[in-house]
N, C-alpha and C positions, 0 to 999 in steps of 0.2 A: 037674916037668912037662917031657915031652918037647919035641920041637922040631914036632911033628905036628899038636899036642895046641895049642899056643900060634898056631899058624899057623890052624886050624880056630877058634881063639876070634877072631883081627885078622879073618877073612873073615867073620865071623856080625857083627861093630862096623858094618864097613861095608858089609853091605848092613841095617842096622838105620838109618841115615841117612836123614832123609824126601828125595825130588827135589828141586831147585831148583823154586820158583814162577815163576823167569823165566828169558827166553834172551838171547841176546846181539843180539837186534833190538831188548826192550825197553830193555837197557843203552842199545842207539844211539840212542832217542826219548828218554829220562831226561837226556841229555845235551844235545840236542837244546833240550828244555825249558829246562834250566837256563842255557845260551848265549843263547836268547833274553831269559830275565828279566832275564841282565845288561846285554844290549844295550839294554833297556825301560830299566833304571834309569840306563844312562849317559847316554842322551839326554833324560832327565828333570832329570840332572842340570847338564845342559847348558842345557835352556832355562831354567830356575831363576838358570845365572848369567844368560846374560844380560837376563834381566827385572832383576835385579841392578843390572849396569852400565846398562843406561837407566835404568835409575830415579835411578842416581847420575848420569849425564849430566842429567837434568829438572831436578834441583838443584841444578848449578851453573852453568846457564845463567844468564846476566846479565839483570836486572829494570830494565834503565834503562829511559831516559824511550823509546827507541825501540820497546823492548817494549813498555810501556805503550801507547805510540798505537796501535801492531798492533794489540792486542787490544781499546784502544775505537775504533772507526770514528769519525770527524768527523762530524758533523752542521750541515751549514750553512744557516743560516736564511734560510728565502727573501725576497727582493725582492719589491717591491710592482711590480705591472706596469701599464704605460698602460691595456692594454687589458682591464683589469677596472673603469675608472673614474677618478672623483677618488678622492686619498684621501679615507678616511673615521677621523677618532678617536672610538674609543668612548667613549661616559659614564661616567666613573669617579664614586663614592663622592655617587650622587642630586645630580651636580652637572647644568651645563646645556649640556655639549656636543653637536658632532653624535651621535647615534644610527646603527651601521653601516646596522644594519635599516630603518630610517624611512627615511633618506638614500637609498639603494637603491632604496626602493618609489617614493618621489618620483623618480627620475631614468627609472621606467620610464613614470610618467604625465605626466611632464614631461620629455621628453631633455634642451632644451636646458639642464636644468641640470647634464648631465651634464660641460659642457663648464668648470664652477668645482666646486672643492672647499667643503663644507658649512661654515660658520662657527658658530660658539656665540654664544647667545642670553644676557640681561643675567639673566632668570629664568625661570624655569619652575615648575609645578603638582607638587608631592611626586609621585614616580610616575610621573611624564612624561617619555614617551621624544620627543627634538626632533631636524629637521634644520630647518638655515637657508639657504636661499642669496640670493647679491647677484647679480640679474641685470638684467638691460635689454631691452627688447620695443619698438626702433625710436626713438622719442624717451625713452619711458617706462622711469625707471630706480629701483629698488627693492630691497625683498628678500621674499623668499617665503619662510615659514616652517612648517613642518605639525610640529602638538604631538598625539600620541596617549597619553591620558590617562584615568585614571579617570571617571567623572562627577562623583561628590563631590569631585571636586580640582580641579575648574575654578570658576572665579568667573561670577555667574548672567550677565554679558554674553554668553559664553562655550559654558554649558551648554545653551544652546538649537538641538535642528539646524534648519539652518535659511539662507539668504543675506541678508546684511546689510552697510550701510555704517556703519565706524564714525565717532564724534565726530573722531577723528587724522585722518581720509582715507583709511583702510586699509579693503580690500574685504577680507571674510570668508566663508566657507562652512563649518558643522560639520555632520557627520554622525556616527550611531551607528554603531558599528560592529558584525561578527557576536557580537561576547566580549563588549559588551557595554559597552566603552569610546567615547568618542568620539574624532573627528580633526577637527581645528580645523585647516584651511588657512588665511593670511591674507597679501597682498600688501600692505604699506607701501611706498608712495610716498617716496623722498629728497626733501630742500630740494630746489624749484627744479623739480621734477617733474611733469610735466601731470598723469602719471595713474597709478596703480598698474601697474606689470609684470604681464601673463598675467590681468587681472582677470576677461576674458572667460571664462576657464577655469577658473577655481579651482571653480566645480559640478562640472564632469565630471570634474576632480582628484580633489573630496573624495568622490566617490562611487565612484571606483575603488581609493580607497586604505580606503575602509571595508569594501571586499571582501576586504583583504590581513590587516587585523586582528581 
């Protein structure tokens, strides 16, 4: 083969070669691309640590008792205030102490018994919510007591509404009430005592307090 003959074969190879499919603008964007997905992946790698490190600072922060109180807030129980009354103790376990609620209703139809706290009574009617108080009305010194109570759980002197004096000396007033219960108001006279405390009263008592229950 001449030298003619080999030269006319190299130049028929290379224009037998397909074009390139790109230029060197797409070289510049390809590059482009691949610089930014490293840049994506290093700051991905980056927050990753430090979610890391806090996470490791969260656990080994100290649990003592200072932590602990932070996280439960104190709760301090409140004081009883003058000027919500006397105190009042509730009836625990069907025994015969003052009644908050009864106590209450009584010091609105009766202020001046707001000025002593309720006492507990020797008994009371299964059921029976009671307040007592020990007051005085000028010479006349006593205690005033209002029982609001089932009807079958009073005793028949009792169960009747109605004003009456009893055989002790003590002035009574019962009335029914709206539920259906009654309210026995009743002022005892102390040793040595003219006359029952508020006797005068104990109607328009027991009829405002049969509006409350």
């Amino acid at each position: 083969m001449d030298e003619r003959k080999l030269e006319e074969l190299f130049r028929g190879s290379v224009q037998s070669v397909p074009p390139a499919s790109f230029d060197e603008h797409d070289v510049v964007r390809a590059s482009r691309r691949i610089t930014a997905r490293r840049r994506v992946a290093a700051v991905g790698a980056t927050v990753v640590a430090a979610g890391v490190l806090a996470g490791g600072v969260a656990v080994v922060l100290p649990s003592g008792p200072e932590t602990s109180q932070q996280a439960q807030p104190q709760v301090t129980p409140a004081s009883p205030s003058s000027e919500d009354g006397p105190a009042v103790l509730s009836r625990r376990g069907g025994g015969c102490g003052p009644d908050a609620t009864v106590a209450a209703a009584v010091t609105e139809q009766l202020p001046e018994a707001a000025a002593t706290a309720p006492v507990s009574v020797p008994s009371c009617p299964s059921g029976a919510e009671v307040a007592s108080f020990e007051l005085r009305e000028g010479a006349a010194a006593g205690r005033v007591t209002v029982i609001v109570s089932p009807a079958g759980a009073l005793p028949p002197d009792q169960a009747t509404p109605g004003d009456a004096r009893r055989p002790d000396g003590s002035e009574q007033s019962v009335r029914q009430t709206r539920s259906g219960k009654l309210v026995v108001v009743r002022s005892a006279p102390d040793a040595g005592s003219p006359a029952a405390p508020y006797r005068a009263r104990l109607p328009l008592i027991a009829d405002g307090l049969a509006g409350r229950f």
